[in-house]
PyMOL CGO cylinders between C-alpha atoms (Angstrom):
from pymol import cmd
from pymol.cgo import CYLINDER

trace = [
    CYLINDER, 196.23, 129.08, 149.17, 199.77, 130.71, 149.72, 0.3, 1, 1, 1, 1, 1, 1,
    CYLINDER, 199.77, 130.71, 149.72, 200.88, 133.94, 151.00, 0.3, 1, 1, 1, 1, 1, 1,
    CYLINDER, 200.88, 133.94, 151.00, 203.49, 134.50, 148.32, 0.3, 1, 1, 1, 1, 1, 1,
    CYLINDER, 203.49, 134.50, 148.32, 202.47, 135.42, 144.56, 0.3, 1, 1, 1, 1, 1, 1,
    CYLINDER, 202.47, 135.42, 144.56, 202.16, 133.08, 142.81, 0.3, 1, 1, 1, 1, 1, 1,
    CYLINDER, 202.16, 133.08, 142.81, 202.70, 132.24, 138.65, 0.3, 1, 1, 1, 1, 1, 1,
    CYLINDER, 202.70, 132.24, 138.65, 200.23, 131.00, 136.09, 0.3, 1, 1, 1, 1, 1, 1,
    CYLINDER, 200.23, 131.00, 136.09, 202.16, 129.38, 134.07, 0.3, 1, 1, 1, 1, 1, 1,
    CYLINDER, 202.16, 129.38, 134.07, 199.05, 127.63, 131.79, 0.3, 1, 1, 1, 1, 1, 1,
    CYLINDER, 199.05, 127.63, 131.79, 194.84, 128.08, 131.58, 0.3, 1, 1, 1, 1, 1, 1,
    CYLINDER, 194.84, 128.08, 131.58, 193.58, 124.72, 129.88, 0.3, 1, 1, 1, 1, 1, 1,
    CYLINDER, 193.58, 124.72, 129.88, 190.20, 123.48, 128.54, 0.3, 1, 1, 1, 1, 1, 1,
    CYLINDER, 190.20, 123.48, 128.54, 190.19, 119.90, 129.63, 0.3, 1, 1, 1, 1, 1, 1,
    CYLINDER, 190.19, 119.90, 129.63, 187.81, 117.60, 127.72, 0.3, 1, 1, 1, 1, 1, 1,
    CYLINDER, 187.81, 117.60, 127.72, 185.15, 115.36, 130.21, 0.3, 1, 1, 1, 1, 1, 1,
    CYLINDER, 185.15, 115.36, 130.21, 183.64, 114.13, 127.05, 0.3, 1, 1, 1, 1, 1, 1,
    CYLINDER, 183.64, 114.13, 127.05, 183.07, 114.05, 123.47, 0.3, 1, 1, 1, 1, 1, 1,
    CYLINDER, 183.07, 114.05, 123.47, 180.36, 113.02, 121.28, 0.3, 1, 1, 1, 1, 1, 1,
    CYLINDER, 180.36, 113.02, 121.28, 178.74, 113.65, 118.06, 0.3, 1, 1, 1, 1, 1, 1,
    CYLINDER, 178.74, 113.65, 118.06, 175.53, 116.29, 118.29, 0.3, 1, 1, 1, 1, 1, 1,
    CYLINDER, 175.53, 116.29, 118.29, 172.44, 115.12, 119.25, 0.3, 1, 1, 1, 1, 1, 1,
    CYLINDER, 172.44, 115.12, 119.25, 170.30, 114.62, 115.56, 0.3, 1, 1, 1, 1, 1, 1,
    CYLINDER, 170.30, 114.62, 115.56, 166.49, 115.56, 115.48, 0.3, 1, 1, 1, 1, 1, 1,
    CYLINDER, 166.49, 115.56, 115.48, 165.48, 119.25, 114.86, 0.3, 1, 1, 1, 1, 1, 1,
    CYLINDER, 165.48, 119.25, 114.86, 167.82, 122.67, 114.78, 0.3, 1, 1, 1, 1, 1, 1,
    CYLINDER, 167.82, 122.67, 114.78, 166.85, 126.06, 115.74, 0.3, 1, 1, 1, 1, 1, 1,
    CYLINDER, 166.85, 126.06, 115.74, 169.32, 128.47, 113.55, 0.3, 1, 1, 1, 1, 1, 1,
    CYLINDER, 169.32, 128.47, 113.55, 170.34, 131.46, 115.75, 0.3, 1, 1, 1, 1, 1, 1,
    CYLINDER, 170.34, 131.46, 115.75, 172.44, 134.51, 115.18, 0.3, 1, 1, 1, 1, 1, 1,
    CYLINDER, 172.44, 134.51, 115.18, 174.70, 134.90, 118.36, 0.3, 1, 1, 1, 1, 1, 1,
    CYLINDER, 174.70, 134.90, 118.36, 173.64, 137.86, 120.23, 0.3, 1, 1, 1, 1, 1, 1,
    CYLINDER, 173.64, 137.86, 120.23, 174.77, 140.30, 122.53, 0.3, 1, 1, 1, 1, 1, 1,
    CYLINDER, 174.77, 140.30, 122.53, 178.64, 140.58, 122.84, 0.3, 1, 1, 1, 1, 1, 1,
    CYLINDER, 178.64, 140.58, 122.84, 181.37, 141.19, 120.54, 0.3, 1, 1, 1, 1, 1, 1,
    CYLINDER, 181.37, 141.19, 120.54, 183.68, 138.49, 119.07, 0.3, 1, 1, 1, 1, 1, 1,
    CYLINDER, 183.68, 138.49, 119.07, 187.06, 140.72, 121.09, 0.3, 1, 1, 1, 1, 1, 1,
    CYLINDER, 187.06, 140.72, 121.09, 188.48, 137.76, 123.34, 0.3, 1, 1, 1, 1, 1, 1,
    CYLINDER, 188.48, 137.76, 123.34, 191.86, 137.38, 125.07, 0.3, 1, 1, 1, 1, 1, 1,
    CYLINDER, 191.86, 137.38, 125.07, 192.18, 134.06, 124.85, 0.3, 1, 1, 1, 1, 1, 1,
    CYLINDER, 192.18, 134.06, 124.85, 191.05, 131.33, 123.20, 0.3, 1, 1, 1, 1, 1, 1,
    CYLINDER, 191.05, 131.33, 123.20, 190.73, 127.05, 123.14, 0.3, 1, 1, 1, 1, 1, 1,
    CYLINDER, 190.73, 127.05, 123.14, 189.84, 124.49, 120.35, 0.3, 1, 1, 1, 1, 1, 1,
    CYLINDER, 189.84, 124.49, 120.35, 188.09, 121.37, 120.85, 0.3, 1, 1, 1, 1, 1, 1,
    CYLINDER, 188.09, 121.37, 120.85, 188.92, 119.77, 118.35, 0.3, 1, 1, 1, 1, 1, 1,
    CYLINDER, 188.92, 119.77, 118.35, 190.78, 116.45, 118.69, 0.3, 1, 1, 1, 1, 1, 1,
    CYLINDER, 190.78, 116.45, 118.69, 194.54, 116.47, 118.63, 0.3, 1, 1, 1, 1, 1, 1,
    CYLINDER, 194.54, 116.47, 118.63, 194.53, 120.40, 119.24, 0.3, 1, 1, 1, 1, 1, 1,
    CYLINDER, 194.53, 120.40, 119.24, 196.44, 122.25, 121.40, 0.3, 1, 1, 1, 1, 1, 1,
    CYLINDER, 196.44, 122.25, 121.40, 194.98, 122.68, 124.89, 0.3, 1, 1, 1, 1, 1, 1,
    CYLINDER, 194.98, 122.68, 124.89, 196.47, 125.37, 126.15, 0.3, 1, 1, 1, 1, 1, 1,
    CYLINDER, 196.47, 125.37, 126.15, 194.92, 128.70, 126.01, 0.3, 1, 1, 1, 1, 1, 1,
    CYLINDER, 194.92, 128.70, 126.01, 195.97, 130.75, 122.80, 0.3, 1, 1, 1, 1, 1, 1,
    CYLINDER, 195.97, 130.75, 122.80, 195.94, 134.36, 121.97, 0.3, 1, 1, 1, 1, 1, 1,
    CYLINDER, 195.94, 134.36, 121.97, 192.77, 135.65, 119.64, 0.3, 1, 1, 1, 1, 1, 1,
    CYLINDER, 192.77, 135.65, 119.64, 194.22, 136.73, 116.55, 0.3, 1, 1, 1, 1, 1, 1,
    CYLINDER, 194.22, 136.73, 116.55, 193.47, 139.79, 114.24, 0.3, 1, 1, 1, 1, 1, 1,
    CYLINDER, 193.47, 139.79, 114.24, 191.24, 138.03, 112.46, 0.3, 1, 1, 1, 1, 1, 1,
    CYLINDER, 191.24, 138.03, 112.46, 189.12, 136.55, 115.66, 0.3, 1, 1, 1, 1, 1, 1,
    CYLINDER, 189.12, 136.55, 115.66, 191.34, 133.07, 114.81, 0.3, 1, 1, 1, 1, 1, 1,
    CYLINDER, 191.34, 133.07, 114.81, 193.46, 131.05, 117.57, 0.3, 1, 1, 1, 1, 1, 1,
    CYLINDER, 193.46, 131.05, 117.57, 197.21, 132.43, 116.97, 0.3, 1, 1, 1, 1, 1, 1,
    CYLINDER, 197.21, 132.43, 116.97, 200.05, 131.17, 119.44, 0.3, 1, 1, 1, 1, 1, 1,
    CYLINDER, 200.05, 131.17, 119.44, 199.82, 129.76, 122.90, 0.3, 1, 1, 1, 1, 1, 1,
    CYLINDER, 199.82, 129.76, 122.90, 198.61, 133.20, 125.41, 0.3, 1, 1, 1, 1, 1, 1,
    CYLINDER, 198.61, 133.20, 125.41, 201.30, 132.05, 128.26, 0.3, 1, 1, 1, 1, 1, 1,
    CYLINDER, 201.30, 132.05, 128.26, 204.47, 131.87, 125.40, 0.3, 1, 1, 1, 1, 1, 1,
    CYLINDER, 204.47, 131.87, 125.40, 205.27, 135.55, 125.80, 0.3, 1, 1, 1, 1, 1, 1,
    CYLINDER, 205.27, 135.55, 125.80, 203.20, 136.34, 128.97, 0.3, 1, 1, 1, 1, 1, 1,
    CYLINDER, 203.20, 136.34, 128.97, 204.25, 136.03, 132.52, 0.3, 1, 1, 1, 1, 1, 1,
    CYLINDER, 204.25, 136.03, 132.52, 201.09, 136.60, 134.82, 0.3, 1, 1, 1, 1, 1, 1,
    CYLINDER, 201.09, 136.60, 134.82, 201.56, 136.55, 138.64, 0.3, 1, 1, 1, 1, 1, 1,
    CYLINDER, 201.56, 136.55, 138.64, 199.01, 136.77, 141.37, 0.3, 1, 1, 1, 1, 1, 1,
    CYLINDER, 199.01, 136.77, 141.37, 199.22, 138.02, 144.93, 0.3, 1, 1, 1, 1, 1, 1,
    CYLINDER, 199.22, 138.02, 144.93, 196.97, 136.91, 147.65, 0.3, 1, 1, 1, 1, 1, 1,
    CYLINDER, 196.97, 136.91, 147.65, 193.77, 137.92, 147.15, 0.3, 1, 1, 1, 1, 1, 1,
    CYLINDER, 193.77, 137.92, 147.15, 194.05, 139.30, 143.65, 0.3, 1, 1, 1, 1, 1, 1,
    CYLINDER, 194.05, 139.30, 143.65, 191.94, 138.58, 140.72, 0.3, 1, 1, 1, 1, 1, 1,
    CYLINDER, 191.94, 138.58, 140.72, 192.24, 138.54, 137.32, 0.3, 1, 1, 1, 1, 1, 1,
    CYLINDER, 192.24, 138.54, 137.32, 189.72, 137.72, 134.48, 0.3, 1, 1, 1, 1, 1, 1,
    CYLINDER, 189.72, 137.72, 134.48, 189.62, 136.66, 131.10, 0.3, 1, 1, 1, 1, 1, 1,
    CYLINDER, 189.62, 136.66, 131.10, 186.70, 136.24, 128.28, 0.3, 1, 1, 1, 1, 1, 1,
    CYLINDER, 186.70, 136.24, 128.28, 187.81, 133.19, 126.42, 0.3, 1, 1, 1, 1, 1, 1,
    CYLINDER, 187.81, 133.19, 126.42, 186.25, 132.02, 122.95, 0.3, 1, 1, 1, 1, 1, 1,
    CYLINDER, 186.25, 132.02, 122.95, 186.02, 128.02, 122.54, 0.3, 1, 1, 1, 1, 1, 1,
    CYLINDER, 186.02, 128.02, 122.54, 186.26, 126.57, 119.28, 0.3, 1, 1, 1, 1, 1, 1,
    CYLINDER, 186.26, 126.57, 119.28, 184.71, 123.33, 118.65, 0.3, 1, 1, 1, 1, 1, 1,
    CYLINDER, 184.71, 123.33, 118.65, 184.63, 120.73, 115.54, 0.3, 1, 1, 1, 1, 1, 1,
    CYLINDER, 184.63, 120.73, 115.54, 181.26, 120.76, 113.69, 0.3, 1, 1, 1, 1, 1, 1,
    CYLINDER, 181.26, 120.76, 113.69, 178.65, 117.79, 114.23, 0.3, 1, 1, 1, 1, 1, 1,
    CYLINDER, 178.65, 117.79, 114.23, 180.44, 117.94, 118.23, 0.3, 1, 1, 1, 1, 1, 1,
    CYLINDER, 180.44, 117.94, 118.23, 178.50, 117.59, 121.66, 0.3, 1, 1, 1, 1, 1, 1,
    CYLINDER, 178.50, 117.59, 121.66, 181.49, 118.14, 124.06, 0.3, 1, 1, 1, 1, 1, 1,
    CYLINDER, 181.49, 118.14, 124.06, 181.90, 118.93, 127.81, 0.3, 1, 1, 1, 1, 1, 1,
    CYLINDER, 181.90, 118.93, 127.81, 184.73, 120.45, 128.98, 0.3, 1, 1, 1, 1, 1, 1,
    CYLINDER, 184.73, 120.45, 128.98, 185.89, 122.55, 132.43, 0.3, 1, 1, 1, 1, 1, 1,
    CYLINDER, 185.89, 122.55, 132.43, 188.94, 124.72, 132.28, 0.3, 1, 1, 1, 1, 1, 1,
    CYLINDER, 188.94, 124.72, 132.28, 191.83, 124.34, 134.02, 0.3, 1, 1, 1, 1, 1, 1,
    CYLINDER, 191.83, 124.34, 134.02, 194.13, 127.24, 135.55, 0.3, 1, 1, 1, 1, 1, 1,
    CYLINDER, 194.13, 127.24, 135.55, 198.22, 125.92, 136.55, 0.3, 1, 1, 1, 1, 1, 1,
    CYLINDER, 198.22, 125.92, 136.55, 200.31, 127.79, 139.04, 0.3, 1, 1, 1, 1, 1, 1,
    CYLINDER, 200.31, 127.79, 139.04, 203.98, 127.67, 139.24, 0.3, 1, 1, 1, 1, 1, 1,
    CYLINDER, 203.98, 127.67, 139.24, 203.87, 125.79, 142.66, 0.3, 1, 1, 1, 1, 1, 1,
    CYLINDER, 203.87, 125.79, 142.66, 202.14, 122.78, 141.63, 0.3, 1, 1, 1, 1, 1, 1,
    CYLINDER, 202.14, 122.78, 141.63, 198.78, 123.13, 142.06, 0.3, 1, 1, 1, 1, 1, 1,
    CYLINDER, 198.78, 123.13, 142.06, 195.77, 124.35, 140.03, 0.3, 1, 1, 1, 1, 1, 1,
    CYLINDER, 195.77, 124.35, 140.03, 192.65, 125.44, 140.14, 0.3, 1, 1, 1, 1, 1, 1,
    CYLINDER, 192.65, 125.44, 140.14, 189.13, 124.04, 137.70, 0.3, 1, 1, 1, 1, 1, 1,
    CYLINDER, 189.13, 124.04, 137.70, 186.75, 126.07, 136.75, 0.3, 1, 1, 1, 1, 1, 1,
    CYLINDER, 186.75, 126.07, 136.75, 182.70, 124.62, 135.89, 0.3, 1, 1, 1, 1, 1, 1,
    CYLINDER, 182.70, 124.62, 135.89, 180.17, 126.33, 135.61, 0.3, 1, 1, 1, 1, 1, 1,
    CYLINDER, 180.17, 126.33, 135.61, 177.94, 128.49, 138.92, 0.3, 1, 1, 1, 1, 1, 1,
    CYLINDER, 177.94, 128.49, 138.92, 176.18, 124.79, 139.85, 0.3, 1, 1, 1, 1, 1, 1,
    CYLINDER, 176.18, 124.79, 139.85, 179.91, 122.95, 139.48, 0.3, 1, 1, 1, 1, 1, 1,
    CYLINDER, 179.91, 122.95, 139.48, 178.52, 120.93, 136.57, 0.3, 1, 1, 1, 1, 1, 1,
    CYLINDER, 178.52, 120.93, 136.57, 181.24, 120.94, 133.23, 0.3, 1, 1, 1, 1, 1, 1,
    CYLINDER, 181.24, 120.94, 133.23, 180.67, 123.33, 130.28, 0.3, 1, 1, 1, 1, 1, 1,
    CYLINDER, 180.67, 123.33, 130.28, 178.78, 122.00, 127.55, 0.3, 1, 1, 1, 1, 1, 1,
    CYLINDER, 178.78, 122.00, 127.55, 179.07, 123.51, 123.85, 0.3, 1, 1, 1, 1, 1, 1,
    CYLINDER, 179.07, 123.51, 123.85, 177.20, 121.89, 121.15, 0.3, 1, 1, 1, 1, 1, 1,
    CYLINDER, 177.20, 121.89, 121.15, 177.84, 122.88, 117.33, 0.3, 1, 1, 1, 1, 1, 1,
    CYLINDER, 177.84, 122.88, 117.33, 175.61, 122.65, 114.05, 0.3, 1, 1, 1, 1, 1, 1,
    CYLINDER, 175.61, 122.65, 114.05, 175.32, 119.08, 113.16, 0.3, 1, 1, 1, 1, 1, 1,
    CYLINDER, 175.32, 119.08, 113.16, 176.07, 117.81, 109.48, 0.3, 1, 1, 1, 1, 1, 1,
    CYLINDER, 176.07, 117.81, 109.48, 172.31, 116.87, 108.93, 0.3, 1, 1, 1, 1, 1, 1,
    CYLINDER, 172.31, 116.87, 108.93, 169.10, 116.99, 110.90, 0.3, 1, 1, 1, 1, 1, 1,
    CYLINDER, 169.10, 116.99, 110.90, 165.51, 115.73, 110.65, 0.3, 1, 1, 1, 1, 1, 1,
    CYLINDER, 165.51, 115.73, 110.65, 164.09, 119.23, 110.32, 0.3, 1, 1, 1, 1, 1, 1,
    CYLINDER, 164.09, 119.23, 110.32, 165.39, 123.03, 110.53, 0.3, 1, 1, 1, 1, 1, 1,
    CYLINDER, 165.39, 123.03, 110.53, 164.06, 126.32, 111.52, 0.3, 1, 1, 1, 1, 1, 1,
    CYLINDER, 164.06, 126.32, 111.52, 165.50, 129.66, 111.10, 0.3, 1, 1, 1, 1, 1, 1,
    CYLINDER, 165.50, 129.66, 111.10, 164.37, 133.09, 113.10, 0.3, 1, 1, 1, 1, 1, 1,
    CYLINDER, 164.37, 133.09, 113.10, 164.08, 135.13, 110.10, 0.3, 1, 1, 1, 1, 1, 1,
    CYLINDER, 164.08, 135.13, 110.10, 161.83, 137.74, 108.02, 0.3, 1, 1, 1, 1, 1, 1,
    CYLINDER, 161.83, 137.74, 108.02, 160.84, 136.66, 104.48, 0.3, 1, 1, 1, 1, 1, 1,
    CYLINDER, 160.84, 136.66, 104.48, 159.82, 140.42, 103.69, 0.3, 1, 1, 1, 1, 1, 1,
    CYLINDER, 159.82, 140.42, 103.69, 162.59, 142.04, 105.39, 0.3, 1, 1, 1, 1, 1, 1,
    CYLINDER, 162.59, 142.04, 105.39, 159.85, 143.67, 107.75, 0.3, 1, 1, 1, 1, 1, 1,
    CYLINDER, 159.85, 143.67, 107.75, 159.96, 142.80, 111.19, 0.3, 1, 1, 1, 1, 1, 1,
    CYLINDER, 159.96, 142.80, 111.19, 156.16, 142.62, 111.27, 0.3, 1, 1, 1, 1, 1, 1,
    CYLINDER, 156.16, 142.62, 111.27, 156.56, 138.92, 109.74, 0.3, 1, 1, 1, 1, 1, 1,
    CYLINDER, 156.56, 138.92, 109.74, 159.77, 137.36, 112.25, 0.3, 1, 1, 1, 1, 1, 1,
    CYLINDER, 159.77, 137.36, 112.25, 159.03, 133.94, 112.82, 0.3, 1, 1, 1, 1, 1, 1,
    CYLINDER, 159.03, 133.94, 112.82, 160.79, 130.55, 112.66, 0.3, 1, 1, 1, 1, 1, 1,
    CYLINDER, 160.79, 130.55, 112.66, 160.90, 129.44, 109.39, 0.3, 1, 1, 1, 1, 1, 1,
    CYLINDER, 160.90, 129.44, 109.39, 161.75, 126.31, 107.48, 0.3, 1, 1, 1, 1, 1, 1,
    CYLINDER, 161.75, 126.31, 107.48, 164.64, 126.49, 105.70, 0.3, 1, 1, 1, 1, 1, 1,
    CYLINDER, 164.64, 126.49, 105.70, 166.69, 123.36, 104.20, 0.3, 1, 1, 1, 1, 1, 1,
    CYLINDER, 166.69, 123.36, 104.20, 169.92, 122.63, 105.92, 0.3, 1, 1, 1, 1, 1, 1,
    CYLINDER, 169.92, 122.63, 105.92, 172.53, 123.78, 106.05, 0.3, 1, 1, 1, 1, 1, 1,
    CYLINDER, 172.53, 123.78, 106.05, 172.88, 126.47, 102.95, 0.3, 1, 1, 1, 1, 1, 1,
    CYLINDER, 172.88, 126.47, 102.95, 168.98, 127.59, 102.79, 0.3, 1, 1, 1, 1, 1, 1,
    CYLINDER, 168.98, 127.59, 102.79, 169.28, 128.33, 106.68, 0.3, 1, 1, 1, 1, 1, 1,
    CYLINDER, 169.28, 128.33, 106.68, 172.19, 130.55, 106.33, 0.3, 1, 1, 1, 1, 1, 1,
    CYLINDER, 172.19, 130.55, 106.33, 171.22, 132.17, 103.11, 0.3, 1, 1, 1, 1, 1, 1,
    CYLINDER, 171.22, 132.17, 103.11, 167.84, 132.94, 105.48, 0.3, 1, 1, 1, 1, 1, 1,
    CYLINDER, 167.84, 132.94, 105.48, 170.09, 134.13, 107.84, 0.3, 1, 1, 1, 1, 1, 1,
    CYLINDER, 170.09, 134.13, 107.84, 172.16, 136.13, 105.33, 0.3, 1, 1, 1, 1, 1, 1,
    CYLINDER, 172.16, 136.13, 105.33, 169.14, 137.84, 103.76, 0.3, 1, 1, 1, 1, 1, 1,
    CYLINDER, 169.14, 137.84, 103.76, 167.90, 139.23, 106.76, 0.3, 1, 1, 1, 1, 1, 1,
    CYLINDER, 167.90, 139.23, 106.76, 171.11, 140.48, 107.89, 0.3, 1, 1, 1, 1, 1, 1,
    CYLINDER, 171.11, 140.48, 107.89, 171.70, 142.31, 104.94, 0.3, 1, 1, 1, 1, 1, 1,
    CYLINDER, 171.70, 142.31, 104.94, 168.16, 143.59, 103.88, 0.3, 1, 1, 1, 1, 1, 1,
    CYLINDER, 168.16, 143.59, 103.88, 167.47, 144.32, 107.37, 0.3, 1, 1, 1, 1, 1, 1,
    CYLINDER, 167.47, 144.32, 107.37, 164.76, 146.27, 108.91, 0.3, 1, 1, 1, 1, 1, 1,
    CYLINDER, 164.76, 146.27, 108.91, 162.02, 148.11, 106.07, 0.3, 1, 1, 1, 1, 1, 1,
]
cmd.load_cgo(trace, "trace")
């Protein structure tokens, strides 16, 4: 802790591990509940950057955030970020993120029980695959359903999005 403000000069994801996804049997989901806006952004995938990097217009990772940014703190000021994390497909990977002050020191940030992140993606096959869809396009029928993987699933997914409720 200091008494003088202080620079970030980096945020960082920093990888604890990385493995392929676990195999057996995939739930499809739609994301829910928040909007893709971020203001910064990290990719897992090997041999990327790890620096935090500015969301682009398109929701892609454009140039590193701290390039054209200089953000100080004072004692006992906050800031916060929303960050979306990128990660390779068929990937199990753990990560905590890691903020860098001008003095020297930094600060890592896990999750509220201290344990790392942990972001799985789709993996390339599975044993079995279920989608939460509605054949009908009524909402009286939403279920899981069957679908093969991975283009049946997200034509399932597609359908329903675009017939939506009847």
């Amino acid at each position: 802790m200091t008494k003088l403000p202080t620079m970030i000069t980096d945020i960082e994801v920093m990888i604890a591990s990385q493995g392929p996804a676990p195999s057996g049997t995939v739930v499809w989901y739609m994301p829910q509940g928040d909007t893709l806006r971020r203001d910064i952004g990290f990719d897992l995938t090997p041999g990327a950057s790890r620096s935090a990097r500015v969301i682009d217009e398109h929701g892609g990772l454009g140039e590193n955030y701290f390039n054209e940014r200089i953000v100080t703190l004072s004692r006992d000021e906050y800031l916060g970020y929303k960050a979306l994390v990128f990660a390779p497909p068929d990937s199990d990977t753990e990560f905590f993120i890691r903020i860098n002050f001008d003095n020297g020191t930094h600060v890592d940030l896990r999750d509220s029980q201290g344990e790392n992140f942990r972001l799985t993606s789709y993996p390339r096959s599975t044993d079995r695959t279920f989608v939460n869809s509605t054949p009908s396009g009524s909402y009286d029928d939403m279920g899981l359903y069957q679908c093969e993987y991975p283009a049946g699933c997200a034509w399932s997914l597609n359908s329903m999005l675009q017939s939506g409720p009847r």
